[in-house]
N, C-alpha and C positions, 0 to 999 in steps of 0.2 A: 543638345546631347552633352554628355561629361568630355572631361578634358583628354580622356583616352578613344582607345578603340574598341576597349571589352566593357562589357556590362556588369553591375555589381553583383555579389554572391554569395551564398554563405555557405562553408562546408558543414556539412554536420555530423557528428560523431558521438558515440556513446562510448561508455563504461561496462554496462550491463552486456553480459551475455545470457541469459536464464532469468530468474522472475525476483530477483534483488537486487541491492544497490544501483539502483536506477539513479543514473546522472548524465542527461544528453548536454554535449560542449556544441555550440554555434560560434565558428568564426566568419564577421561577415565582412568581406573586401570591399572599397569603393576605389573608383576611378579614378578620385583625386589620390591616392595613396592612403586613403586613413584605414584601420581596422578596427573592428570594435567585437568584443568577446563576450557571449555569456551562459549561463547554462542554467537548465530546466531538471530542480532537483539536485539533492548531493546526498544519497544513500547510502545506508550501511550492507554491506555483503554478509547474510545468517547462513550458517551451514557451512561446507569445507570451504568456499570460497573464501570467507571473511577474513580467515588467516594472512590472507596472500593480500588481498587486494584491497582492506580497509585503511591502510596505511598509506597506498600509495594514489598520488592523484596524476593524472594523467597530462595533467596542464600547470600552468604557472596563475597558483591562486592570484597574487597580487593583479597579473594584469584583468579579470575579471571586471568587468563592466556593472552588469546585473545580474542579478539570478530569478530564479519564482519559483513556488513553490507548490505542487501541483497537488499535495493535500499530507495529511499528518498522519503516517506510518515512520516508522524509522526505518524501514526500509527506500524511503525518500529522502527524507529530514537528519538521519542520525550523523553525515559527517559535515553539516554547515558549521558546528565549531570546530572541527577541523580547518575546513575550509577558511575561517578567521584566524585560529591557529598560525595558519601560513602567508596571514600575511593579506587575504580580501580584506576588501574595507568600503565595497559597493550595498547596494541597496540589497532587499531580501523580499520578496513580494509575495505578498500572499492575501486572502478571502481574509473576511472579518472573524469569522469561524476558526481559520487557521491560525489567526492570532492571536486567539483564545486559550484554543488544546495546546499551541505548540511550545511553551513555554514546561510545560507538565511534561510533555515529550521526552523532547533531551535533557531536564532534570534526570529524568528516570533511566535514558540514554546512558547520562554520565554515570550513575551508579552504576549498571550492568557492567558497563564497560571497566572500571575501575574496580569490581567486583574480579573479573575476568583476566586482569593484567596481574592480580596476586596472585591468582592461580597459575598463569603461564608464567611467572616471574619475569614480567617484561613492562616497563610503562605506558599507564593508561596514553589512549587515544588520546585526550585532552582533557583537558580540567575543568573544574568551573568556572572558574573564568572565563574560558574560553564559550563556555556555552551562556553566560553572561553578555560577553559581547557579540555574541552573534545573535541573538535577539535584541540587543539594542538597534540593529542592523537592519528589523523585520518593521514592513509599511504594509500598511492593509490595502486594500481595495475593496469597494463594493461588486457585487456580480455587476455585469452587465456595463459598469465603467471604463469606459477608454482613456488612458494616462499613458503620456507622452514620460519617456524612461533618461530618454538622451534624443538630442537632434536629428536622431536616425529612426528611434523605434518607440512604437507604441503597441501596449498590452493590453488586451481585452478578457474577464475573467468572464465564462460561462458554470453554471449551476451542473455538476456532476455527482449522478446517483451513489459512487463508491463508497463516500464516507460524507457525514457531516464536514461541512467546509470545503471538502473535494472542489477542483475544478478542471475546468476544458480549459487552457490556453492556447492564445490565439497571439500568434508576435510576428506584428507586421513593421519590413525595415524599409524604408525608403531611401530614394536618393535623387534629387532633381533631373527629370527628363526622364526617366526610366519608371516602368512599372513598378508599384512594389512589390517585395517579397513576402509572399503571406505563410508562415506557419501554423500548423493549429497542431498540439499534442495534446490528446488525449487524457492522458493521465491513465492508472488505474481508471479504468469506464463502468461504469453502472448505467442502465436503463431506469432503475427504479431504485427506493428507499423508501421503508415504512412509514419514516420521521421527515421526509421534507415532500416538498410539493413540487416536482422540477418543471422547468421550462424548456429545457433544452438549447440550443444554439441559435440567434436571431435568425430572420430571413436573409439581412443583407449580406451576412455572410456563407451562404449555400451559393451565391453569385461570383465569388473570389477564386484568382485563378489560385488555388489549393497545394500544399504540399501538407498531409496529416499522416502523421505519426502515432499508430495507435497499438496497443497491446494483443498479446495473442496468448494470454496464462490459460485459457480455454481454447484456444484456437481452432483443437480439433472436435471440440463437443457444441452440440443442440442445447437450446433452452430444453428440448421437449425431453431429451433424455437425461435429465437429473434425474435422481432416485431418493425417492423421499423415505426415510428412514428413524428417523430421530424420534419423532411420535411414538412409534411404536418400541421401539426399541426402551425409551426410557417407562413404556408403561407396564412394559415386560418386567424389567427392574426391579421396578416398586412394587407388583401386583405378588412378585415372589420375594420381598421382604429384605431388598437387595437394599445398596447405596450408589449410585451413579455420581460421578465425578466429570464434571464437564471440561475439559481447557478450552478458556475462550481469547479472545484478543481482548486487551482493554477497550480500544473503541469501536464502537462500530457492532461485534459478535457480541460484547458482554451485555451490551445492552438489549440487542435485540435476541438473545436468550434467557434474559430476566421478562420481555414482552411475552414470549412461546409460553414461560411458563404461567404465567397470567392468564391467558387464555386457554392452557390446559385445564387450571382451576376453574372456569369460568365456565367452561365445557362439562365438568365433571370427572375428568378423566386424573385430574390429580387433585386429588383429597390436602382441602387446606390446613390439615395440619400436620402435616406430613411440611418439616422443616425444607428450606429452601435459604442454603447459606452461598454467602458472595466473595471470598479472599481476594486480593489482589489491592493494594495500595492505589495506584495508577489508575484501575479499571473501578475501582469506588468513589477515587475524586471525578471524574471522567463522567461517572452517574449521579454525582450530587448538579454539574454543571447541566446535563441535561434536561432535570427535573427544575432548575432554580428557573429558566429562561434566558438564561445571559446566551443561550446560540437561537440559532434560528431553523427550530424547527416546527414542527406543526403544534398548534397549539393542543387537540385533541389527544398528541402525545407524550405529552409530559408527564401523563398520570399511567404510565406504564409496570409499574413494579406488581409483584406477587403478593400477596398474602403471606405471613408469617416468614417474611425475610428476614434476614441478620446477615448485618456486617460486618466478616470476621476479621482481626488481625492476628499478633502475635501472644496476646495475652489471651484471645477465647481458643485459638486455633488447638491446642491440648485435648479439649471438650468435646471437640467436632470429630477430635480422630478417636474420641474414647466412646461415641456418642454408636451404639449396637441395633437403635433401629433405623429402617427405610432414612432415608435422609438425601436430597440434590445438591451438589458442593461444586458451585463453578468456581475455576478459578483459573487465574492467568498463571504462565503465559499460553496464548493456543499452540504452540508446537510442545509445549511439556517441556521446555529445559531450562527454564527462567521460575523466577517467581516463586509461588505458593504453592505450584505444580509439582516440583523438585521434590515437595514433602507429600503431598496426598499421593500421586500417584506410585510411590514404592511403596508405600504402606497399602492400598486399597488391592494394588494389582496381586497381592499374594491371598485375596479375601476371594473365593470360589463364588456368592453370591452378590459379585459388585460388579460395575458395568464402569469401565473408563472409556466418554466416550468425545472424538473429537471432531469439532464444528466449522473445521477450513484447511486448509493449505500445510502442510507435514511436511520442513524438508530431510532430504535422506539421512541428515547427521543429527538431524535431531535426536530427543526423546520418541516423540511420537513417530515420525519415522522408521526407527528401532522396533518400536510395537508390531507396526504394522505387515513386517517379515517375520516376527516368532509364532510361533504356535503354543497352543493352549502345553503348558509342562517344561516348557524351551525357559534355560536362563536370558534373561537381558542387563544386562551391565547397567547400572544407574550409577553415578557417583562414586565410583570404585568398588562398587559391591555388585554381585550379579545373584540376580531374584527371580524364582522361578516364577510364570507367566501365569496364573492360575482365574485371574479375571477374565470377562470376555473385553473386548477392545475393539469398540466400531468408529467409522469412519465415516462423515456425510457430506456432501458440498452442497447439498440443498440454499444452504446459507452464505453460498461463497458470493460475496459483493464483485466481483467483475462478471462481466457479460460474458456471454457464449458467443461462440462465429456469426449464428444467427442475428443475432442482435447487433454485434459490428455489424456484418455486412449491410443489414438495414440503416443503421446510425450513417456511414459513409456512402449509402444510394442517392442521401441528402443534397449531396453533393452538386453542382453542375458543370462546375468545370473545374477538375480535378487531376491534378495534373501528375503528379508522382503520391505512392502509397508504400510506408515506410512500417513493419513491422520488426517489435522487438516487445520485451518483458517476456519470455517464453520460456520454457525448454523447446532444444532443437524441433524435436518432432510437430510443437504446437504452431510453433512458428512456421514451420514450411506447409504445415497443412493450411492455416489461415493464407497464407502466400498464394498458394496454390488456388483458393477457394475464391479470393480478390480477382486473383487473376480472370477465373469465368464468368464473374456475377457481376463486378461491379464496373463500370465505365471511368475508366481511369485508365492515363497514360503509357503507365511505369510501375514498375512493384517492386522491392525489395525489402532485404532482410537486413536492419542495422545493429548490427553486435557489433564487439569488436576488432573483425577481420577490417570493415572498411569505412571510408568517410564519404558523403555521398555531397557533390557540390552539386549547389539549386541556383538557380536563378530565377528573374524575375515568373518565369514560364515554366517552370518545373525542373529536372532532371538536365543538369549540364555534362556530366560524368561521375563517376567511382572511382577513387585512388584506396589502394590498401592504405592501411595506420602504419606504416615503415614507414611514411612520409613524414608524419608528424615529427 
C-alpha cells in the first residue's frame, strides 16, 4: 500500500456551464504528496457568456501537466493559445485528424477574435503567436493507441461519430498498490457519421471500474422525435423561384450539406442547374481536405459535392448577391454572426421569396437566435441597422452531430461496472433531464451534474465526495 492512509484521487471540475467553452480541470492527488494537473479541452464561450468568461481561466496554466483534445470546434479548441499565452508549456494531444483541421481552426480563431476586440476596443484574446505556439505544443495519436503521458497516466483515443477526428477519451491515472483511476469523457458524442466507419469503444474497457463524463446538448429529446424538415422546405423555395441561404458550420455541416444536395440532384428533386454556391474561407479549405484524402474518412465519400457548385469569395460574392434567379448559398458561420453570413443574410432576409434556413444549434445572442423570436414584418437589428424580417426563417436539428438521450443511455448501458455518471455541456433543463433519465435506466452508482457550482473527487471506485468551487 502507499506511504499514507488515504487513497489517491482526482477532483474534477469544469468551466462550462451550458453547451460552450468546454474545458474540464483534473487535479489528481497521490499518497506520496505529488499532484499532477490537466485538462480535457480549452473552449471559447459564443454568445453572452464569452464576454465574461473567455478571458479568464480558472486555474494556473503554467502548472498544467497535459491537456487533450476531444475534437476540432472552437468551442473546444479556441483558448489553447490562450492557454500558452499564460504560460502552459505541456503537451496538447490529439487524433491524427485533429491535427490536421486544427491548425486552420485557431488561424481562423485568431482572426474572429481580433476582428472582435476592434470592435469592443479592447485587446485581442492572443495573437499569432500565440496560437503559433500552441500547435507546436500538439502530438497526435492514433485511435485505439495507448500512450503513457507522465509516470501516472495514460490515454487512450476511441473513434467518435461528432465530427471528423472527434474522439472518446479515456485517462487512466495510476499509482502503485491501488486500483487505477479510469476516466472516459465523451466529448461532443455521435453514434453515427456519413464520412467514417466507426468502431466504437474496445471490449476491454466496458470491464473498468468507470467514471464517464458525457454530454446532455439533447438530453431531453429522442432520436425518434427529430423533425425532418430541410427537404422540403428548400424544395418549396426553389419550386417558387425563391433563393435559400443556408448558415452552415465549416466542419462537419458544410460538408455534409454540400452531400444533401448532391443527392437531391441525384433524386431529381433539385434541378442541376439551378446554382449551388459555397462562401466561407475556412468551411472551403476544410472541403478541399476532405475531398483530397489527407483525413480519414470513407473512401466512397470523398466524391461528395453537387453539381454546378462554386466557390465564392470576396471578388465573385457581388454576383451571387446580384444574381435574381433560384439559387442555394451556404455559407458560414452556422449561428449567422461571423463570416459570409453577416452579408447574405441582411440582404436576402428583406427578399419576400428567399428562405434563410439554419442547419444546427442558434445561440440566443446570436444572429440566428434573433431570427428565430421575430415574426414575419418584425425589425431585427444586424450590425446596427434593424431590417424588417420579411423572409421565411426555418430551423432543423435533423443534422445536429450529438446524440439524443436515447442513444447516451444505450452508449453508457455498455457499461459494466460503472461506477459514477457525470453530466455537463447542457442547458440546465437538458441536463437534469438526462440526469434524471440515467438515474432510471442505466445501472450505475452515482449521478451528477458538473457545471460550475462543484468539483466532484473520484477515486480509484468512483464517487468519493462533492465540495463547491469556493474551494478552489
Amino acid at each position: 500500500m502507499g506511504s499514507r492512509n488515504w487513497q489517491p484521487y482526482v477532483d474534477l471540475s469544469t468551466q462550462c456551464n451550458t453547451v460552450t467553452g468546454s474545458c474540464h480541470l483534473g487535479v489528481a492527488k497521490f499518497p506520496n504528496g505529488d499532484t499532477m494537473k490537466f485538462i480535457i479541452d480549452c473552449g471559447l464561450f459564443q454568445g453572452g457568456e464569452g464576454e465574461i468568461y473567455n478571458s479568464k481561466l480558472t486555474f494556473s496554466a503554467e502548472q498544467i501537466d497535459f491537456a487533450v483534445v476531444t475534437h476540432n470546434h472552437v468551442d473546444h479548441t479556441g483558448r489553447f493559445p490562450l492557454l500558452t499565452k499564460n504560460g502552459f508549456r505541456g503537451k496538447i494531444y490529439t487524433t491524427e485528424d485533429t491535427k490536421v483541421l486544427i491548425p486552420l481552426a485557431l488561424g481562423d480563431s485568431c482572426k474572429v477574435l481580433k476582428d472582435l476586440s476592434k470592435r469592443n476596443h479592447v485587446k485581442p484574446l492572443y495573437s499569432e503567436s500565440n496560437v503559433e505556439g500552441s500547435l507546436n505544443q500538439v502530438v497526435s495519436i492514433r485511435m485505439r493507441q495507448t500512450v503513457y503521458v507522465n509516470k501516472y497516466t495514460k490515454i487512450t483515443l476511441f473513434d467518435n461519430g461528432h465530427l471528423i477526428g472527434a474522439a472518446i477519451v479515456l485517462v487512466q491515472i495510476s499509482y502503485p498498490g491501488y486500483e487505477d483511476i479510469n476516466l472516459l469523457f465523451m466529448g461532443d458524442y455521435n453514434n453515427k457519421n456519413i464520412f467514417l466507419d466507426l468502431q466504437g469503444v474496445d471490449d476491454w474497457v466496458k470491464d473498468l471500474n468507470l467514471t464517464i463524463v458525457t454530454e446532455a446538448t439533447y438530453g431531453n429529446m429522442n432520436s425518434y422525435e427529430m423533425h425532418e424538415c430541410f427537404r422540403d422546405n428548400i424544395e418549396k423555395c426553389i419550386r417558387y423561384g425563391g433563393t435559400a441561404v443556408v448558415p452552415v458550420f465549416s466542419l462537419g455541416r458544410a460538408q455534409e450539406i454540400l452531400y444533401k444536395m448532391q443527392e437531391f440532384q441525384k433524386e431529381g428533386m433539385l434541378d442541376r442547374n439551378i446554382p449551388v454556391r459555397f462562401d466561407g474561407k475556412l468551411g472551403i479549405r476544410y472541403t478541399h481536405l476532405f475531398t483530397s484524402g489527407a483525413l480519414h474518412i470513407k473512401e466512397e465519400m470523398r466524391d461528395f459535392l453537387p453539381q454546378n457548385l462554386t466557390f465564392v469569395d470576396k471578388t465573385t460574392r457581388d454576383s451571387v448577391l446580384k444574381y435574381s434567379d433560384s439559387q442555394i448559398i451556404l455559407t458560414t458561420s452556422g449561428m449567422g454572426s461571423y463570416g459570409p453570413a453577416q452579408i447574405y443574410i441582411p440582404e436576402f432576409i428583406r427578399r419576400p421569396n428567399s428562405l434563410i434556413h439554419f442547419t444546427g444549434y442558434t445561440a440566443p445572442d446570436t444572429l440566428g437566435g434573433k431570427l428565430k423570436s421575430a415574426g414575419i414584418g418584425e425589425k431585427v437589428e444586424m450590425n446596427g441597422l434593424f431590417i424588417k424580417k420579411a423572409a421565411e426563417v426555418e430551423y432543423t436539428n435533423e443534422f445536429s452531430a450529438h446524440a439524443k438521450a436515447d442513444e447516451i443511455i444505450a452508449f453508457l448501458k455498455q457499461f459494466r461496472k460503472l461506477k459514477l455518471t457525470l453530466v455537463t455541456h447542457g442547458e440546465e433543463y437538458a441536463k437534469d433531464a438526462l440526469a434524471n433519465r440515467i438515474c432510471l435506466e442505466v445501472n450505475t452508482k452515482d449521478v451528477g451534474i458538473l457545471d460550475r457550482r462543484y468539483v466532484f473527487r473520484i477515486g480509484p471506485f468512483g464517487l468519493i465526495k462533492t465540495l463547491t468551487t469556493k474551494y478552489l
